[in-house]
PDB file of N, CA, C and O in Angstrom:
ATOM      1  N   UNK A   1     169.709 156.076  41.756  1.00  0.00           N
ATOM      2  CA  UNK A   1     169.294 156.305  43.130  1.00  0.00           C
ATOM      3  C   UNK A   1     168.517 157.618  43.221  1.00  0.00           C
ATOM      4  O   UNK A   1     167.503 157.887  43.865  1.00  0.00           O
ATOM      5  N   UNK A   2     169.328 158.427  42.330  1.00  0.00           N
ATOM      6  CA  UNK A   2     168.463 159.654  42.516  1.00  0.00           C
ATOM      7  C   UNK A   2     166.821 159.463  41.791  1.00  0.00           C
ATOM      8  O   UNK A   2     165.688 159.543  42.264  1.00  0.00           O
ATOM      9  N   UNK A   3     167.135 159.296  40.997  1.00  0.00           N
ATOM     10  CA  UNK A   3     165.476 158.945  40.032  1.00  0.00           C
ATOM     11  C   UNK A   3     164.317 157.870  41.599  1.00  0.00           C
ATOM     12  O   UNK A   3     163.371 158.342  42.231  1.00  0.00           O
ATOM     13  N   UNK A   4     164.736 156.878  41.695  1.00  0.00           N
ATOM     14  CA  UNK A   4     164.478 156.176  42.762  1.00  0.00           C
ATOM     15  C   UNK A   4     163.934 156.948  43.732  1.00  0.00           C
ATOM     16  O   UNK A   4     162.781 156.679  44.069  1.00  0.00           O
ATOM     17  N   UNK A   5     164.457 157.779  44.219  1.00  0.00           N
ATOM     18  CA  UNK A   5     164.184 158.604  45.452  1.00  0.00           C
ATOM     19  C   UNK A   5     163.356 159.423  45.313  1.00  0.00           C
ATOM     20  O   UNK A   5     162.770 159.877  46.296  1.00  0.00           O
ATOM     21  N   UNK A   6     162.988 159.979  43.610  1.00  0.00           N
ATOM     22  CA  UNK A   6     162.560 161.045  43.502  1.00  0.00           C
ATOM     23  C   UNK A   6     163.103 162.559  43.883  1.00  0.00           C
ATOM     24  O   UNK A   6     162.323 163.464  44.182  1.00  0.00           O
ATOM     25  N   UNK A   7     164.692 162.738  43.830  1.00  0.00           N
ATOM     26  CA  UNK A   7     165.147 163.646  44.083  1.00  0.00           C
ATOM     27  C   UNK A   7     166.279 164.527  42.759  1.00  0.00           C
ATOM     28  O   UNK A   7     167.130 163.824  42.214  1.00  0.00           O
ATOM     29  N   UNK A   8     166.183 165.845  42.410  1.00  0.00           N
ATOM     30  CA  UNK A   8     167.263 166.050  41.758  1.00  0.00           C
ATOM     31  C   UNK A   8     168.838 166.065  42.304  1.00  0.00           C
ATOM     32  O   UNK A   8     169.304 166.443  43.378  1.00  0.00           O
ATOM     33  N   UNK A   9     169.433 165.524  41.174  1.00  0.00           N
ATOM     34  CA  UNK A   9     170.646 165.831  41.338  1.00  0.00           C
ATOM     35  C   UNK A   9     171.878 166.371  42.306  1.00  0.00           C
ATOM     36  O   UNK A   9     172.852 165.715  42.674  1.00  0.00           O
ATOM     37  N   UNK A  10     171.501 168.023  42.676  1.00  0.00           N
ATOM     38  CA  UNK A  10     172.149 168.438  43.484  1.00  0.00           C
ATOM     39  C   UNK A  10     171.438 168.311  44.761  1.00  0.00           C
ATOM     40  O   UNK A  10     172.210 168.678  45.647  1.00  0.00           O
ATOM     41  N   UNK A  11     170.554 168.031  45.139  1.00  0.00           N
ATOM     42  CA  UNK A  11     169.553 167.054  46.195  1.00  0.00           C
ATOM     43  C   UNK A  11     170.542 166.343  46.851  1.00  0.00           C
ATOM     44  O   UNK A  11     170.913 166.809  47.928  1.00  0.00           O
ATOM     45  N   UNK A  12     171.161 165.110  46.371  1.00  0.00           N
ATOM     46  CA  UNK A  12     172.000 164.103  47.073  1.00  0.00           C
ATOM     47  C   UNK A  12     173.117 164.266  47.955  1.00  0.00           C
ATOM     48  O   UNK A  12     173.467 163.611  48.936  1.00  0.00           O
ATOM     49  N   UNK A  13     173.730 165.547  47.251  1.00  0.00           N
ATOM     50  CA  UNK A  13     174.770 166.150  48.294  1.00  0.00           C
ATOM     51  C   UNK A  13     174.242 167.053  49.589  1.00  0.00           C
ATOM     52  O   UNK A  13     174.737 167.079  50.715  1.00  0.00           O
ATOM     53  N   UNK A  14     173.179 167.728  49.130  1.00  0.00           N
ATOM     54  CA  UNK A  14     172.516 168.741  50.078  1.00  0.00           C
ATOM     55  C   UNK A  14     171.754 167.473  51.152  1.00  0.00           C
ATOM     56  O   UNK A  14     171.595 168.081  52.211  1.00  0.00           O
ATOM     57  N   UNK A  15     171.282 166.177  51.331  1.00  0.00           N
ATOM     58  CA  UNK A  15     170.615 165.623  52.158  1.00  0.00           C
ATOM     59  C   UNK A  15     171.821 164.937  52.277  1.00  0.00           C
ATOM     60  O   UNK A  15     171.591 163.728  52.297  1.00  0.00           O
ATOM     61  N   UNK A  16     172.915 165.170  52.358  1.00  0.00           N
ATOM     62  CA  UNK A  16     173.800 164.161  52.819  1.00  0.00           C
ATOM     63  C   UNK A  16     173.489 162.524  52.413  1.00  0.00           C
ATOM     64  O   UNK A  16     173.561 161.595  53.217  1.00  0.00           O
ATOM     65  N   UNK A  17     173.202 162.429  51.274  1.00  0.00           N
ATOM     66  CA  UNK A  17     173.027 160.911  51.221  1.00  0.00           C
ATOM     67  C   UNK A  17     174.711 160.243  50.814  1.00  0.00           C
ATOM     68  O   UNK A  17     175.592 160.695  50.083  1.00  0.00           O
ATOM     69  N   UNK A  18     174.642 159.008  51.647  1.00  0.00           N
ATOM     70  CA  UNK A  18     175.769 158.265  51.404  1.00  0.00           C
ATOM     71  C   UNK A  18     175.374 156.988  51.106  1.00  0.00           C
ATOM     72  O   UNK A  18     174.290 156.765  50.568  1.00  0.00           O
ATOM     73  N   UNK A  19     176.469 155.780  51.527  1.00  0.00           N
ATOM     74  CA  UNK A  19     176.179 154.428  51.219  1.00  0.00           C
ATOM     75  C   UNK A  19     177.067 154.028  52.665  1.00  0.00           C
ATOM     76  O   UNK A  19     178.115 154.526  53.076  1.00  0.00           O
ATOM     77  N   UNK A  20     176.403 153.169  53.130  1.00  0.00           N
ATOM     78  CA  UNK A  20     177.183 152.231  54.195  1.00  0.00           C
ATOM     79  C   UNK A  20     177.063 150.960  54.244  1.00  0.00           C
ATOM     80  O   UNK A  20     176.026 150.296  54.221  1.00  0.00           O
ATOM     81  N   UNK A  21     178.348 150.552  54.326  1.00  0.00           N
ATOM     82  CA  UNK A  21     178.565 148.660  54.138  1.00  0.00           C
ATOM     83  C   UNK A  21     179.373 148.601  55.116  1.00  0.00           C
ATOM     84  O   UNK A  21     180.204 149.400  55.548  1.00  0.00           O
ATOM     85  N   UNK A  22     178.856 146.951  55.620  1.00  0.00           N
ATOM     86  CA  UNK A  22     180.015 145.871  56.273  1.00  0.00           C
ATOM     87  C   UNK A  22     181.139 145.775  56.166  1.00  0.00           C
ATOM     88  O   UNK A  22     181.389 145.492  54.995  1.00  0.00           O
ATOM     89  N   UNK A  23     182.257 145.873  56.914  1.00  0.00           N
ATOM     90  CA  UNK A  23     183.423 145.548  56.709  1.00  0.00           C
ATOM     91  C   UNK A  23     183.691 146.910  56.665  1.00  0.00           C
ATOM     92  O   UNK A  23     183.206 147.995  56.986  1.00  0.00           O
ATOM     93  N   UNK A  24     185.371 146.040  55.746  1.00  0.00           N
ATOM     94  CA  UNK A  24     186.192 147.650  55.454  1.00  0.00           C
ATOM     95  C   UNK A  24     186.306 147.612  54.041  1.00  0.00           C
ATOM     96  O   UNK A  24     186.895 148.619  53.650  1.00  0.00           O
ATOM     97  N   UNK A  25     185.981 146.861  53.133  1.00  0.00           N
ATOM     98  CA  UNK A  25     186.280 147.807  51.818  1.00  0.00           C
ATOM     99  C   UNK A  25     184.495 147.760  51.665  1.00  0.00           C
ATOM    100  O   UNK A  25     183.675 146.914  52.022  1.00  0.00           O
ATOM    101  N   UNK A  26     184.355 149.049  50.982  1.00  0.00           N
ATOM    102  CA  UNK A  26     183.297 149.750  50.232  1.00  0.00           C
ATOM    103  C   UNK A  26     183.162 149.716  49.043  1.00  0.00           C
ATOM    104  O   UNK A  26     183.766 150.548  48.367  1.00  0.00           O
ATOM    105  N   UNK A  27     182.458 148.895  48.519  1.00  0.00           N
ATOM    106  CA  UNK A  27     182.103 147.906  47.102  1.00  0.00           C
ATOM    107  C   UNK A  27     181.541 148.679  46.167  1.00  0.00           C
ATOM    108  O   UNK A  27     181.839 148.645  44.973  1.00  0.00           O
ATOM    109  N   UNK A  28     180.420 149.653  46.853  1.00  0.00           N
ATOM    110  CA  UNK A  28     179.908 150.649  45.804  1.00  0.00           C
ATOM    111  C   UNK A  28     180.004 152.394  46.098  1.00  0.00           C
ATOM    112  O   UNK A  28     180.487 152.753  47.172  1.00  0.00           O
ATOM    113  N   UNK A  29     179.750 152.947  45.572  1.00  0.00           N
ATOM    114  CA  UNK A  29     179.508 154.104  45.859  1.00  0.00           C
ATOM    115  C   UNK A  29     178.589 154.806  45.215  1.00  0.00           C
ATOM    116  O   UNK A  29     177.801 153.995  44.728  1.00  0.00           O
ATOM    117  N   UNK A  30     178.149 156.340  44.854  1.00  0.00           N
ATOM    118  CA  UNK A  30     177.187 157.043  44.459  1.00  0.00           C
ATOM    119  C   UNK A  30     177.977 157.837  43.546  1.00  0.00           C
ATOM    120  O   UNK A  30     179.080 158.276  43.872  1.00  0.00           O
ATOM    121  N   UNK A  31     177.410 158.053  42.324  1.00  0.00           N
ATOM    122  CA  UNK A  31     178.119 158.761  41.360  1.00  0.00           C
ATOM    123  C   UNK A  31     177.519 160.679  41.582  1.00  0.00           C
ATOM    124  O   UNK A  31     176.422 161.081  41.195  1.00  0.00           O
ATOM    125  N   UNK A  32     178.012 161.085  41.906  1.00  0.00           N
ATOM    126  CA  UNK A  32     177.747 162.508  41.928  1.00  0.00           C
ATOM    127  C   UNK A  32     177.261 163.464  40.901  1.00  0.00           C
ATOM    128  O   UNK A  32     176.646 164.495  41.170  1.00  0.00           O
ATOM    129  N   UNK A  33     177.646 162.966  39.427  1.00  0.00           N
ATOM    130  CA  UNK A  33     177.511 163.139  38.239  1.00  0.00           C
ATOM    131  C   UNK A  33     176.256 162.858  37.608  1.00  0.00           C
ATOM    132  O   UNK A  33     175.661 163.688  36.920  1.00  0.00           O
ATOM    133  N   UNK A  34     175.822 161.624  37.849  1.00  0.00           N
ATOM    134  CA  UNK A  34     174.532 160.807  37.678  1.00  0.00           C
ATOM    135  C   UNK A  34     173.818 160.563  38.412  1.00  0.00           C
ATOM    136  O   UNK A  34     172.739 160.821  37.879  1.00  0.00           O
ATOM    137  N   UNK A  35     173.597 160.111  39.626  1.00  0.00           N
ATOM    138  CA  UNK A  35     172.961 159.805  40.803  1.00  0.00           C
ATOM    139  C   UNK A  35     173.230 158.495  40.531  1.00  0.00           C
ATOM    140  O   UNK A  35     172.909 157.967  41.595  1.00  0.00           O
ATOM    141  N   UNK A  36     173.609 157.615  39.809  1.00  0.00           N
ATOM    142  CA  UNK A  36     173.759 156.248  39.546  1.00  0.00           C
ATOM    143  C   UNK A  36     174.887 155.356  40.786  1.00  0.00           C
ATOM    144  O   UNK A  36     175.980 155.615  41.289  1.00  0.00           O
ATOM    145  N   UNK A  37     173.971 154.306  40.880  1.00  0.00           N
ATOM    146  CA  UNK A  37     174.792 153.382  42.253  1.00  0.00           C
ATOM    147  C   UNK A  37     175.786 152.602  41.135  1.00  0.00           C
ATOM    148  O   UNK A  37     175.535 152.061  40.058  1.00  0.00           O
ATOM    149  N   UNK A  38     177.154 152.818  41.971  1.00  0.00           N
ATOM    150  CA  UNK A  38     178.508 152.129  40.891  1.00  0.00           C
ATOM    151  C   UNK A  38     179.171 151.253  41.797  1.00  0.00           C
ATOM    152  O   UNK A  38     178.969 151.263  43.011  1.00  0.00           O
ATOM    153  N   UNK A  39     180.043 150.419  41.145  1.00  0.00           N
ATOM    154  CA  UNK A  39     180.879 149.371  41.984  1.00  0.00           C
ATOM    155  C   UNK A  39     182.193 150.701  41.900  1.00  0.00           C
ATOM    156  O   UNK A  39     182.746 151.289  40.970  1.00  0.00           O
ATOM    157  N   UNK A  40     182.278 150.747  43.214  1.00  0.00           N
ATOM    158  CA  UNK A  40     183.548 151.516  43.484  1.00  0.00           C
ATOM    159  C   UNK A  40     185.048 150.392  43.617  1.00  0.00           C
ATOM    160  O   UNK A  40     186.224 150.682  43.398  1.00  0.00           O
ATOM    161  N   UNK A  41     184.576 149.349  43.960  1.00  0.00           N
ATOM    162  CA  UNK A  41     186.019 148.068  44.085  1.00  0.00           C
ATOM    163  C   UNK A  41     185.658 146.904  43.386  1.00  0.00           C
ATOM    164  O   UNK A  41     184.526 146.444  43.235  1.00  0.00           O
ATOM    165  N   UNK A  42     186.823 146.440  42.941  1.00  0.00           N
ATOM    166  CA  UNK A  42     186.310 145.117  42.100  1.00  0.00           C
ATOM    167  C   UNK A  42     186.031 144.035  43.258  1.00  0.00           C
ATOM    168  O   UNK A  42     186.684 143.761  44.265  1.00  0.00           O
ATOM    169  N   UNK A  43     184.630 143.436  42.672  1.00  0.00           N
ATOM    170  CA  UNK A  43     184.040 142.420  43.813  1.00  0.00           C
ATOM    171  C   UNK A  43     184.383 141.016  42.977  1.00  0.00           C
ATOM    172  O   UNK A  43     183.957 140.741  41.855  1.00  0.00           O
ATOM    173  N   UNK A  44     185.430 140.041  43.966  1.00  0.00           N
ATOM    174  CA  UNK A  44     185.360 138.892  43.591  1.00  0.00           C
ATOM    175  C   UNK A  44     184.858 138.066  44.355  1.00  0.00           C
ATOM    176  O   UNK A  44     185.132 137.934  45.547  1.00  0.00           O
ATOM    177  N   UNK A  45     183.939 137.331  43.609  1.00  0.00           N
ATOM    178  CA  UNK A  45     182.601 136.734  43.788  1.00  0.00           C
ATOM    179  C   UNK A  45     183.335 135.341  45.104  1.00  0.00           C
ATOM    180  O   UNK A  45     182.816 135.179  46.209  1.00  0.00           O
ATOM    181  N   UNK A  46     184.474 134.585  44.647  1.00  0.00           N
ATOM    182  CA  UNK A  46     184.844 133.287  45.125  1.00  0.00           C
ATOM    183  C   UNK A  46     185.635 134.369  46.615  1.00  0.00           C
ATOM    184  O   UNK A  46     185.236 134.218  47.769  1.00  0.00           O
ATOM    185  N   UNK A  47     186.370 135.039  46.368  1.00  0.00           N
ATOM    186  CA  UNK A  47     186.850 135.110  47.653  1.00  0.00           C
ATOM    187  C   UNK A  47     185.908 136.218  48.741  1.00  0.00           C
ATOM    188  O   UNK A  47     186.274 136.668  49.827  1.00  0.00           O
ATOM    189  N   UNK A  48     184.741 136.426  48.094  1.00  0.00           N
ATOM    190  CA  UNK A  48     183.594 136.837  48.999  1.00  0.00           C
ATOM    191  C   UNK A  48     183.062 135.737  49.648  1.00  0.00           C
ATOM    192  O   UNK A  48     183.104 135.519  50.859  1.00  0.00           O
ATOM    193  N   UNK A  49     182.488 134.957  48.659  1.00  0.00           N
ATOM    194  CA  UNK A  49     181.579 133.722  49.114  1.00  0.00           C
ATOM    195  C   UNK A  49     182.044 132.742  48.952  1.00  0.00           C
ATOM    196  O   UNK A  49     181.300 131.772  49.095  1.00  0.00           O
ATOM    197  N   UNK A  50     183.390 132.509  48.603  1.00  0.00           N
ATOM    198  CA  UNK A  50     183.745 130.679  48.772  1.00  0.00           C
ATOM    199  C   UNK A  50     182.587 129.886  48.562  1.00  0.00           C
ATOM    200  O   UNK A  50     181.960 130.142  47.535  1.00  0.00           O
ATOM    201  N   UNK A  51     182.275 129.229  49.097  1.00  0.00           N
ATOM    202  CA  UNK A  51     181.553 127.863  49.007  1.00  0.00           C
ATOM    203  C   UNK A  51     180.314 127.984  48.823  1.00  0.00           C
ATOM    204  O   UNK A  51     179.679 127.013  48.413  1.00  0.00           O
ATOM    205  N   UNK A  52     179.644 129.281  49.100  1.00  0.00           N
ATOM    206  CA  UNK A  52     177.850 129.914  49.352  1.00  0.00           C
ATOM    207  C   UNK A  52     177.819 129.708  48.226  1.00  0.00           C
ATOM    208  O   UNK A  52     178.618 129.917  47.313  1.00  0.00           O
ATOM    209  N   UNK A  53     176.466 129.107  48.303  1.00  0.00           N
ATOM    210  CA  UNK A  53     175.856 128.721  46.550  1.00  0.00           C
ATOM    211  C   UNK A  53     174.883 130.652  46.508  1.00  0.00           C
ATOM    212  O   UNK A  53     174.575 131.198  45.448  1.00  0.00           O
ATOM    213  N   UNK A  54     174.731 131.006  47.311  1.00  0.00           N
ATOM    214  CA  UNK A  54     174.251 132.802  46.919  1.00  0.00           C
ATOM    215  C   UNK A  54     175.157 133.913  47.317  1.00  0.00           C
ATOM    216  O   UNK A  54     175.743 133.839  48.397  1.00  0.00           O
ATOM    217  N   UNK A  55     175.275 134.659  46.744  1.00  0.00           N
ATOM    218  CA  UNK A  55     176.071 135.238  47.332  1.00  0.00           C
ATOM    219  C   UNK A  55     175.913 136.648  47.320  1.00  0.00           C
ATOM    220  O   UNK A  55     176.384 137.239  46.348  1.00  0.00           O
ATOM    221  N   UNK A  56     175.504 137.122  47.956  1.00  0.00           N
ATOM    222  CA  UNK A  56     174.815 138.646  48.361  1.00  0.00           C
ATOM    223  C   UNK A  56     175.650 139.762  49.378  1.00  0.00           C
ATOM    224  O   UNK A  56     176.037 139.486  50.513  1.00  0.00           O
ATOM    225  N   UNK A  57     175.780 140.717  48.883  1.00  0.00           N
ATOM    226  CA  UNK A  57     176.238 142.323  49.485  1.00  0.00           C
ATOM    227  C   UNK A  57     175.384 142.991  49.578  1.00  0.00           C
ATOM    228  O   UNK A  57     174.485 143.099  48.744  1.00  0.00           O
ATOM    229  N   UNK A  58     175.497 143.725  50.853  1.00  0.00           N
ATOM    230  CA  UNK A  58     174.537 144.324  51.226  1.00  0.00           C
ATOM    231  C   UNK A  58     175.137 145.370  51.536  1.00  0.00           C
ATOM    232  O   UNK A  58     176.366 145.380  51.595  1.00  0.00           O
ATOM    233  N   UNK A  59     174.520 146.276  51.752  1.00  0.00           N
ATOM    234  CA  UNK A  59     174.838 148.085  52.144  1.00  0.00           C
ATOM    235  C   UNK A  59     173.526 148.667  52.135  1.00  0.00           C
ATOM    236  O   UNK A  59     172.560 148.011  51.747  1.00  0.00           O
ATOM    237  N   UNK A  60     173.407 150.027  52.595  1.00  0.00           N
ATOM    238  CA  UNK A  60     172.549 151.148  52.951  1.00  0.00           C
ATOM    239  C   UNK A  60     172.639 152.048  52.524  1.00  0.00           C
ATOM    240  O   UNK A  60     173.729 152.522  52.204  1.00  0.00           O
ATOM    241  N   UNK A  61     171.415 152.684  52.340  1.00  0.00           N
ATOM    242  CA  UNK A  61     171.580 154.059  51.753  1.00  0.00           C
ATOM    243  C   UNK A  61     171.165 154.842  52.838  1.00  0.00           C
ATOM    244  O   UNK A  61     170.020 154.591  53.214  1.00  0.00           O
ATOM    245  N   UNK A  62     171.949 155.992  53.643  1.00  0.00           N
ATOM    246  CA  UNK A  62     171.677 156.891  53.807  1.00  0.00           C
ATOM    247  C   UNK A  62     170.685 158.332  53.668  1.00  0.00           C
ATOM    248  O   UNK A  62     171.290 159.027  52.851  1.00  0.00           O
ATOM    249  N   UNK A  63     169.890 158.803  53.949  1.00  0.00           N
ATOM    250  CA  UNK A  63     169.263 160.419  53.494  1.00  0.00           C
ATOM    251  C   UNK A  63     169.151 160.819  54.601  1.00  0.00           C
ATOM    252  O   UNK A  63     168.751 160.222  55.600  1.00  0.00           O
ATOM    253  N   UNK A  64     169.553 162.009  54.462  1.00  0.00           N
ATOM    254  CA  UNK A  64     169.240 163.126  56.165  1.00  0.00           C
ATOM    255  C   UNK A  64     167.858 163.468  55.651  1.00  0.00           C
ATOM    256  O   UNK A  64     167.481 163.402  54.481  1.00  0.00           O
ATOM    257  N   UNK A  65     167.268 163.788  56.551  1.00  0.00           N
ATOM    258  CA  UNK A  65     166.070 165.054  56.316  1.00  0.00           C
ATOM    259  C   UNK A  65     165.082 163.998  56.046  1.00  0.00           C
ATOM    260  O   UNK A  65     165.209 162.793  55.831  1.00  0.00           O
ATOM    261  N   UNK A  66     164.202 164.673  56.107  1.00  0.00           N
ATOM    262  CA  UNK A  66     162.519 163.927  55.508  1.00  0.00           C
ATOM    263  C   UNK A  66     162.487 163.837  54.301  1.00  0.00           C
ATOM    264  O   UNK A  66     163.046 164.638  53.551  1.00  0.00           O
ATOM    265  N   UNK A  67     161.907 162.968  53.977  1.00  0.00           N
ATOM    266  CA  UNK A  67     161.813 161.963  52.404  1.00  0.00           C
ATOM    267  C   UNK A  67     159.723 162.843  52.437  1.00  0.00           C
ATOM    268  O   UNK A  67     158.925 162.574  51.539  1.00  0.00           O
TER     269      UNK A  67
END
């Protein structure tokens, strides 16, 4: 995410970037260490999507400030 953005490292904390998802559990998060987007919870695929032949999560990324 960070590479993506074009931002260093300690960048991500200073613009307040987060992640926001649907619901209540939070599937991924932002590694602080890496800038790398991680599965923070194990996602099971059948009791997400049951019967959906696709099955897609979605979330947001956050940045304060001007890009």
């Amino acid at each position: 995410v960070a590479k993506d953005l074009g931002l260093q490292l300690p960048a991500l904390s200073e613009r307040g970037v987060r992640i926001i998802e649907r619901g209540r559990i939070q599937y991924f998060d932002l590694d602080g260490k890496t800038g790398h987007l991680v599965t923070a919870e194990r996602i099971d695929r059948e009791q997400l999507c049951r019967l959906m032949e696709k099955c897609v999560l979605r979330c947001e990324l956050i940045v304060e400030g001007e890009m």
